[in-house]
C-alpha positions as CSV (number, residue, x, y, z in Angstrom):
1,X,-6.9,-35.6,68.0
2,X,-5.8,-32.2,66.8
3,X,-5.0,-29.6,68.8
4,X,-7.3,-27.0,68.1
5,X,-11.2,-27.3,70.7
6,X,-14.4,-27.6,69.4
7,X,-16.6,-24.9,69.4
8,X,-18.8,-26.5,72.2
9,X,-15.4,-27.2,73.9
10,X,-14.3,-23.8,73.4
11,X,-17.6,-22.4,75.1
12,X,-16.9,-24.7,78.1
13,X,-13.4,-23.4,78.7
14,X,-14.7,-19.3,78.3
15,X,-17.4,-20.5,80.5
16,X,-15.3,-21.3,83.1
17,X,-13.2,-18.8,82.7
18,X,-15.3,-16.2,83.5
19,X,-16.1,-17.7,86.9
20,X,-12.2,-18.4,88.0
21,X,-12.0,-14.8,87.0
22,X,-14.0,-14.1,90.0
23,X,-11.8,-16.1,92.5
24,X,-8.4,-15.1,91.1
25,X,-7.9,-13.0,94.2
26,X,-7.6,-14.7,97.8
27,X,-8.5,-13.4,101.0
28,X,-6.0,-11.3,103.1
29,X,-6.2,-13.6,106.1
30,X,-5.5,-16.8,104.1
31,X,-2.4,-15.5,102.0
32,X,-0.1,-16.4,104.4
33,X,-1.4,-20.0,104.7
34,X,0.0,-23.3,103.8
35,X,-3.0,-24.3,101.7
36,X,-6.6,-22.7,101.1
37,X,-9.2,-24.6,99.4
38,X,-11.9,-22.3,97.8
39,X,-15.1,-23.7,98.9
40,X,-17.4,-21.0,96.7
41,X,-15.6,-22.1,94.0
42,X,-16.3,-25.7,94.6
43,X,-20.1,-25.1,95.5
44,X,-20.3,-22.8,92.2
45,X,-18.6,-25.3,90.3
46,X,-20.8,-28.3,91.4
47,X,-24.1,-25.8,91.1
48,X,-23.6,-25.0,87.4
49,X,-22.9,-28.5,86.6
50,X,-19.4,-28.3,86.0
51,X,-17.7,-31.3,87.8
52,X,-20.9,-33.7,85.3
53,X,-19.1,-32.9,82.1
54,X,-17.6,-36.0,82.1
55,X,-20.4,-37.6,82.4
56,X,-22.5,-35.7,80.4
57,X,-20.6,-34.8,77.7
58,X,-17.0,-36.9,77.3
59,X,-13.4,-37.7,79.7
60,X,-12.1,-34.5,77.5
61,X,-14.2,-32.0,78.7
62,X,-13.3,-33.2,82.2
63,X,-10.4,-33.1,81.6
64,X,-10.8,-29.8,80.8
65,X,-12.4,-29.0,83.7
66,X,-9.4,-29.9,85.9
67,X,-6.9,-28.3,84.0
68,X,-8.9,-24.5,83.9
69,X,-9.3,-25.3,87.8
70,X,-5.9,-26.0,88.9
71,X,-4.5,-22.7,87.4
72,X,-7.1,-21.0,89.9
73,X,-5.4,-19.9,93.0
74,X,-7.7,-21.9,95.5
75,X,-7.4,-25.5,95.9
76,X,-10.8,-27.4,94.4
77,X,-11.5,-31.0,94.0
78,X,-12.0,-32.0,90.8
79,X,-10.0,-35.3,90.0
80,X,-12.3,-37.5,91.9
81,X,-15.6,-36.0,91.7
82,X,-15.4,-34.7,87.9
83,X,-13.5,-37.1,86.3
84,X,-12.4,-40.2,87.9
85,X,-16.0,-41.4,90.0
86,X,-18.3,-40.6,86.9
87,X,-16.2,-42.6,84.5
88,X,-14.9,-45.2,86.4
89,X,-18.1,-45.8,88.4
90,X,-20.9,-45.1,86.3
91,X,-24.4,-44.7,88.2
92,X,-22.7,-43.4,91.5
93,X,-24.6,-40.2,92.6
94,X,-22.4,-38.0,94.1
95,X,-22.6,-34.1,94.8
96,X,-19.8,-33.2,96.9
97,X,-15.6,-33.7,96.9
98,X,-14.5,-37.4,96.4
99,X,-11.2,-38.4,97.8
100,X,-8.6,-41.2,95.9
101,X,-6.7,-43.9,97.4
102,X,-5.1,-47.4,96.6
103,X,-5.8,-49.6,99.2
104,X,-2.5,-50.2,100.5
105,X,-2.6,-46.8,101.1
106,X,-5.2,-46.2,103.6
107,X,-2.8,-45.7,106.8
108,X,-1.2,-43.0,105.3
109,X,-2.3,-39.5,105.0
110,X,-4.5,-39.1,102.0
111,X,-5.2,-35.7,99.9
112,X,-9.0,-34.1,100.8
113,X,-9.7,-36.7,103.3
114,X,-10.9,-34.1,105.5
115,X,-12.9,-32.1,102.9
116,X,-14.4,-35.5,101.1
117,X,-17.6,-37.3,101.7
118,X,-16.8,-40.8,99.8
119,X,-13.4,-42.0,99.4
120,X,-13.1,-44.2,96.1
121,X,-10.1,-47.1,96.8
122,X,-8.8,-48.9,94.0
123,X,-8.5,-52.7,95.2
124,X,-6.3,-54.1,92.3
125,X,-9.3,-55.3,89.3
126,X,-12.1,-53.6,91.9
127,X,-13.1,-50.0,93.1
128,X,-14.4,-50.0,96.2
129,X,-16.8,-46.4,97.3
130,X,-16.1,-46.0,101.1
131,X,-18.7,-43.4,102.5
132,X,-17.3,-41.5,105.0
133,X,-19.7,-40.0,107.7
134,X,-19.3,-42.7,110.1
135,X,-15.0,-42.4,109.8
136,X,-13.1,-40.6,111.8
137,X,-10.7,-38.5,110.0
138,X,-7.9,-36.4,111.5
139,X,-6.3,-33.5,109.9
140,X,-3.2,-33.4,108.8
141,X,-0.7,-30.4,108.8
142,X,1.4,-30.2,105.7
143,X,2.6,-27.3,103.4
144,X,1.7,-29.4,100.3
145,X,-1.3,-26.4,99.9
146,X,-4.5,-29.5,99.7
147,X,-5.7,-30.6,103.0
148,X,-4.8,-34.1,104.2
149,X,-6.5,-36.5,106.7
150,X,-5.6,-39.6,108.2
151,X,-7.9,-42.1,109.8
152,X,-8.2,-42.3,113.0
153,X,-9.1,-46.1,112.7
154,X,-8.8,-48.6,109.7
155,X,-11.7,-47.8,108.1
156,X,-14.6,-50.9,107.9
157,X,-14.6,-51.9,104.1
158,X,-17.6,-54.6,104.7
159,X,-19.7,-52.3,103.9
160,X,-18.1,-50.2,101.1
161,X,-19.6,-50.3,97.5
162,X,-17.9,-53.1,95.2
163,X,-17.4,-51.7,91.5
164,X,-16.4,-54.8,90.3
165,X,-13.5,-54.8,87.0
166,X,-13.5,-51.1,87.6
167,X,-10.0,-50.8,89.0
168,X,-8.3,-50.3,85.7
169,X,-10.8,-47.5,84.6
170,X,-9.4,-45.9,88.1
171,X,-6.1,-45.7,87.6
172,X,-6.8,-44.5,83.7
173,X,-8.5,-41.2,85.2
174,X,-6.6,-40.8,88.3
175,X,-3.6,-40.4,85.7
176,X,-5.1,-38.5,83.5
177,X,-6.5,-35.9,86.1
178,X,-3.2,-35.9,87.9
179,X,-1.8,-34.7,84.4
180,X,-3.9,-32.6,84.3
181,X,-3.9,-30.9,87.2
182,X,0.3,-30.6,87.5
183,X,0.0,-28.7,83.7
184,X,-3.0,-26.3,85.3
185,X,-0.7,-25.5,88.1
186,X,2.4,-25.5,86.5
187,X,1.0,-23.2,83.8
188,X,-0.3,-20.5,86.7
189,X,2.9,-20.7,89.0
190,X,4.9,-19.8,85.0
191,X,3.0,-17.4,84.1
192,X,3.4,-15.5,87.8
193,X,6.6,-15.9,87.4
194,X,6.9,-14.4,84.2
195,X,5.0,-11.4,85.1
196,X,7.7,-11.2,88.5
197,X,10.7,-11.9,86.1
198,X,9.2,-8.6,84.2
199,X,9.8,-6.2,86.8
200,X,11.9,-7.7,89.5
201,X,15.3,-6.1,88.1
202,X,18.9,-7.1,89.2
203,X,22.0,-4.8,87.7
204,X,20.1,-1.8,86.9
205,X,18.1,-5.0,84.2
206,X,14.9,-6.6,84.8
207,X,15.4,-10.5,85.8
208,X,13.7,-11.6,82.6
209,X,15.9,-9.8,80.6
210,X,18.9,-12.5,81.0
211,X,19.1,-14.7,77.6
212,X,19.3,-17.9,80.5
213,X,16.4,-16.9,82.1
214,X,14.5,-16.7,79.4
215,X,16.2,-20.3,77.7
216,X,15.3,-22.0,81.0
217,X,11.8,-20.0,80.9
218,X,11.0,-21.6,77.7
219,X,11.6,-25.1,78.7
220,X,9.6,-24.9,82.0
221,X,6.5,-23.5,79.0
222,X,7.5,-26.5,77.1
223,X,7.6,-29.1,79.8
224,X,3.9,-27.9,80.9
225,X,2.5,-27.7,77.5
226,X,3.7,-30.8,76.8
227,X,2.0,-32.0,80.0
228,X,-1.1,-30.3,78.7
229,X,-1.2,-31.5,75.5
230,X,-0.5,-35.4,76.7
231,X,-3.3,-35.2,79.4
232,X,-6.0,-34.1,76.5
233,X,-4.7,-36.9,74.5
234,X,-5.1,-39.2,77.0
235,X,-8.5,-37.7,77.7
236,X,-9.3,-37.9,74.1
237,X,-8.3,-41.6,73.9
238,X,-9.3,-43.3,76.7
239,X,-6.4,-45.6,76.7
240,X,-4.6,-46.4,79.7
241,X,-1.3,-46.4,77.8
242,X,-1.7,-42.9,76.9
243,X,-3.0,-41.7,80.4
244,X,0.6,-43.8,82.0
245,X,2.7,-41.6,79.4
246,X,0.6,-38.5,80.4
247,X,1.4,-38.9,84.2
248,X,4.9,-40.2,83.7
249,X,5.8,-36.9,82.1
250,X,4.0,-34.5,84.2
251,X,5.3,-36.1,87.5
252,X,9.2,-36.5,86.5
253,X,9.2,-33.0,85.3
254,X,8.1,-31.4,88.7
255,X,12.1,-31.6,89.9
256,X,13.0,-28.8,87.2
257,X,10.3,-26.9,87.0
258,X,9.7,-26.5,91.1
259,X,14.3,-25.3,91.1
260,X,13.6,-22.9,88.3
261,X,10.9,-21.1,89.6
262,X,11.8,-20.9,93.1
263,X,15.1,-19.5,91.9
264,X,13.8,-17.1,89.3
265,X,11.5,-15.8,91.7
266,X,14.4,-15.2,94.3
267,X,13.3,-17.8,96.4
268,X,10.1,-17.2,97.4
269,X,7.7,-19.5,97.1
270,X,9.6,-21.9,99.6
271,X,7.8,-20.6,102.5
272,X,4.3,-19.1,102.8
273,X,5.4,-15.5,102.3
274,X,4.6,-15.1,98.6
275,X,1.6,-16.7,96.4
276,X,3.8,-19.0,94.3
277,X,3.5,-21.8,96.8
278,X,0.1,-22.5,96.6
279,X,0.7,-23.8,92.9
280,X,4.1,-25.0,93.6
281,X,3.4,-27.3,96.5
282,X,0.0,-28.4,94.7
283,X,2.1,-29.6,92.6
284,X,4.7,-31.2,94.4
285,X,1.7,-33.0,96.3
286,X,0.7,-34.2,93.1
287,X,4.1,-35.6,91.8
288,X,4.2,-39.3,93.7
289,X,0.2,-39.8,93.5
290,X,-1.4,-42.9,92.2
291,X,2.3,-44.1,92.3
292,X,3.8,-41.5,90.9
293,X,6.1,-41.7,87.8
294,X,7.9,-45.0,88.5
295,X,4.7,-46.7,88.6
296,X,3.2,-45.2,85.6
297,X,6.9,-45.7,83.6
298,X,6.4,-49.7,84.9
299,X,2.9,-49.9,83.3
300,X,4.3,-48.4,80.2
301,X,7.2,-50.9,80.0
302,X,4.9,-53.9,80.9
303,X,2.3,-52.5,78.6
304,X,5.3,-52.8,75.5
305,X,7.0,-55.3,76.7
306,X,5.1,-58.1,77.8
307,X,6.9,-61.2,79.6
308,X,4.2,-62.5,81.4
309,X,4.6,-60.4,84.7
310,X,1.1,-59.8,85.8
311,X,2.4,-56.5,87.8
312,X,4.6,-54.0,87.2
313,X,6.0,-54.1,90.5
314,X,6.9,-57.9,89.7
315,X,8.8,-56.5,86.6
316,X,10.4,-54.3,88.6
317,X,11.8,-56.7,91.3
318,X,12.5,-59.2,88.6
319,X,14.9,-56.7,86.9
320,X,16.3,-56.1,90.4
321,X,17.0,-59.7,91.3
322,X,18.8,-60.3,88.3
């Protein structure tokens, strides 16, 4: 992989671009809101074909896809339905949001529950496709800016779809898309606070003015290109080992990057009164998903080190117990 797109790739992105231009701005009424999930953008998106580039063209272009989305101020659904269904469950027709969760998981409060129409479970070496119009979902109220939904009953799974050996491909993509999606937002919520850092001005100097502002600017930009650049490479490759490293570095980062930004935009951003939350607590929803780092740091170690643990859950209770 080198780092520069192909032209085709390149058309895809400007594409894009030029409709996310359109929804840069977000209504009066919702500004002060927890979350706000664009739902033009998401019809537009799944109208002009969009969330099937996976599909039809490669895991890099969807990856694409997620990334140029999650700098967009609106919350869209793009893991599930543009990346990880198409690859990991080839053949499954869908048109609308798809939500993610591990099957352990299901009695806790799951991210676009309430805005999903199939929910795709991973069941250790199986994916099971859980249509949801006869579940009864309850919202959820959280300031992690996505919406959340619970079941109001453990959902039936006699009757969910069985993608059998598909549970790895799962996880691959989850990971991936989750890298993807903390660089997007964490590339938006820098640059807004580079443009605030430009005029916000404290003795008589504007904020961004202070040599460790900008020192600690720069290695927020490098944490989330580097979370970029991992989450293409891992879309480029295909290989689980690369999505694990992808993931583990875009989720451990969050801590830093979420104290800097809060504090260089005087902090705002913690509550709903300015527009850096609604990249900020995307983001923070985002960090202990599919796992979150620990998990994907425990693949990575079993993945090098093999001693015969089948899990890396075993591994890590092993090197507890001892």
């Amino acid at each position: 992989m080198d780092f520069e797109l192909s032209e085709d790739q390149q058309a895809l992105v400007s594409a894009l671009q030029a409709i996310l231009e359109d929804h840069s701005q977000i209504p009066q009424s919702a500004r002060f809101d927890s979350q706000w999930c664009d739902t033009d953008l998401q019809a537009q998106l799944e109208a002009m074909g969009f969330l099937d580039a996976a599909r039809d063209i490669g895991g890099l272009e969807g990856a694409l896809v997620v990334y140029e989305t999650a700098r967009a101020i609106g919350a869209v659904e793009t893991i599930g339905r543009g990346l990880v269904a198409p690859l990991a469950c080839p053949g499954l027709e869908l048109s609308r949001p798809v939500a993610l969760a591990r099957r352990d998981g299901l009695h806790h409060a799951i991210r676009n529950l309430p805005i999903a129409h199939v929910l795709l479970i991973e069941d250790g070496d199986d994916v099971l496709v859980l249509d949801l119009a006869d579940c009864v979902v309850e919202p959820v109220e959280t300031i992690l800016a996505y919406p959340y939904g619970r079941f109001a009953a453990p959902p039936a799974l006699d009757g969910a779809r069985r993608f059998a050996g598909a549970g790895e491909a799962m996880r691959k993509w989850w990971r991936v898309g989750l890298a993807a999606e903390i660089a997007g937002a964490a590339s938006a919520a820098i640059d807004f606070t580079v443009d605030y850092v430009r005029t916000r001005k404290a003795f008589g100097r504007p904020i961004g003015a202070f040599q460790s502002v900008q020192h600690r600017l720069v290695q927020r930009h490098g944490y989330a290109r580097a979370a970029y650049y991992l989450a293409m490479r891992a879309a480029w490759s295909g290989t689980a080992s690369d999505a694990e490293v992808a993931a583990c570095h875009a989720q451990s980062g969050l801590k830093e990057l979420l104290f800097d930004l809060h504090q260089f935009n005087g902090g705002m951003g913690m509550t709903n009164e300015h527009l850096l939350h609604f990249w900020i607590y995307r983001a923070r929803a985002l960090q202990a998903e599919a796992g979150g780092p620990t998990r994907a740091a425990l693949a990575i170690a079993a993945a090098r080190w093999d001693d015969g643990l089948s899990e890396p859950e075993e591994r890590h209770l092993s090197m507890a117990r001892s």
